[in-house]
N, C-alpha and C positions, 0 to 999 in steps of 0.2 A: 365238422369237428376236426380240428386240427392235432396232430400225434403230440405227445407228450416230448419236451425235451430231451435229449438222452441223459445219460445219469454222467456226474463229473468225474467217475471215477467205478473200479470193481473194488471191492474187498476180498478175498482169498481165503478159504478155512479147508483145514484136513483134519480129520479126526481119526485115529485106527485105534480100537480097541477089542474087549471082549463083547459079545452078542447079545449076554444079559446084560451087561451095561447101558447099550444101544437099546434095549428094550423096554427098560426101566422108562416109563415116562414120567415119573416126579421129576426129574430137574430138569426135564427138556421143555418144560413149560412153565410160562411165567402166571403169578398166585393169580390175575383176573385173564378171563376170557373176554377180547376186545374184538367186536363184531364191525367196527367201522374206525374210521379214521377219528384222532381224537388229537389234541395237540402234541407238539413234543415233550412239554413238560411232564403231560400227563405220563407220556411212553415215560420218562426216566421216572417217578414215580414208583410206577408199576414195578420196572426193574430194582428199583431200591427196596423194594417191599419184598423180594425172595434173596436173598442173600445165596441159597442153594442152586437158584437160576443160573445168577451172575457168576458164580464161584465154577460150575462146569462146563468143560470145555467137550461135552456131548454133542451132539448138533440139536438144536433148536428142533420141534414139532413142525414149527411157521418159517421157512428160511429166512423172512426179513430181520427177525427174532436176532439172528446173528448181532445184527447191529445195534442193538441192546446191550451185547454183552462188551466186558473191557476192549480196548485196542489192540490187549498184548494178546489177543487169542488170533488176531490177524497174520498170517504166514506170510502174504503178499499184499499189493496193492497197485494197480495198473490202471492208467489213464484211457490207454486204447484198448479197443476192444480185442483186438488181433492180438496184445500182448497175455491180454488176460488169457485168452484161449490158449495161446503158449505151454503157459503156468497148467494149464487145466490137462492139458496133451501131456504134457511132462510128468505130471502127477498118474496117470494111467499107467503110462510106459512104465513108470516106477512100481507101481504096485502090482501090474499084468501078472508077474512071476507066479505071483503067492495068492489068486484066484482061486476060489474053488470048484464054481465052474466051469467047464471047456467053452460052452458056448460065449464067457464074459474074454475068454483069452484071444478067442476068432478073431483075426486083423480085419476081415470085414464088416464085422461088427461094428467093432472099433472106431473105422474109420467112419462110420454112419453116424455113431455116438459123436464124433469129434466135425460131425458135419453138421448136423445139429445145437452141437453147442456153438460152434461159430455161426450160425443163422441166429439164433438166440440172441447171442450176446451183441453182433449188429447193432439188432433195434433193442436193446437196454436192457433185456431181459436176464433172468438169475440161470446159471447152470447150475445142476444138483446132479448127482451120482452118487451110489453109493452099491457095494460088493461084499461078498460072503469071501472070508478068505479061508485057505486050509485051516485046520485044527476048529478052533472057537470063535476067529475072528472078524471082524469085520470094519470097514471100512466105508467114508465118504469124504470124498470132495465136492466143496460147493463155493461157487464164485457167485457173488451177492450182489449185485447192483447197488450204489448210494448216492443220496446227494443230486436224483433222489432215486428211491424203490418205488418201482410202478404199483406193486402189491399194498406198500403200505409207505404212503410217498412224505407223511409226516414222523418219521420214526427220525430223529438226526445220526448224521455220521458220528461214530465212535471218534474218531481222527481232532472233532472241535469241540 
């Protein structure tokens, strides 16, 4: 069996908001539960059919999920995988500060986290992260694979 092509591209999503938001799972999930691969028409369907899906920019239950939703919720968009992991580092150091955690703020940690997502993203795979910050908040980053998603390899790029 031969590995799957790599994806043509990352898609890029940050979301920071309050905990009960993040928690709420009505709109992190699209109206049907899709247990296998179905065409792409059928994926935009689906997402046509929750308007509440489409409309928030929470993170998706399913990370492929992402790619379901509009373009403009995309922050970034990177061909190489080294780039996207960039984006992904950048986005850490950004929010480190405001962790609420000690153990999430640890540079060794960190650096295993961000060792990881470049092994990930290598071979095609989706990074995800996400953080409790001080007060209520909370926070993910998640670089998406497309074009295609090994999770769910008929979903289409938002982008065409």
């Amino acid at each position: 069996m031969t590995a799957p092509p790599p994806p043509a591209h990352w898609h890029c999503y940050r979301w920071t908001g309050d905990r009960r938001t993040y928690d709420d799972e009505s709109a992190r999930r699209p109206p049907h539960l899709v247990v296998q691969d179905i065409p792409p028409q059928e994926w935009q369907q689906i997402a046509a059919a929750s308007p509440a899906f489409m409309a928030s920019d929470v993170p998706p239950l399913e990370v492929p999920h992402w790619l379901l939703r509009p373009a403009r919720m995309i922050k970034a968009t990177f061909e190489a995988p080294d780039k996207a992991s960039a984006w992904y580092r950048d986005q850490i150091s950004d929010l480190s500060p405001s962790f609420l955690a000690d153990h999430d703020k640890d540079t060794t940690r960190q650096a295993e986290q961000l060792a990881a997502a470049d092994d990930r993203l290598s071979w095609g795979g989706d990074v995800v992260s996400g953080w409790y910050l001080r007060g209520t908040g909370f926070a993910s980053v998640q670089v998406v694979a497309c074009s295609s998603n090994r999770i769910r390899p008929t979903i289409p790029c938002p982008l065409h």
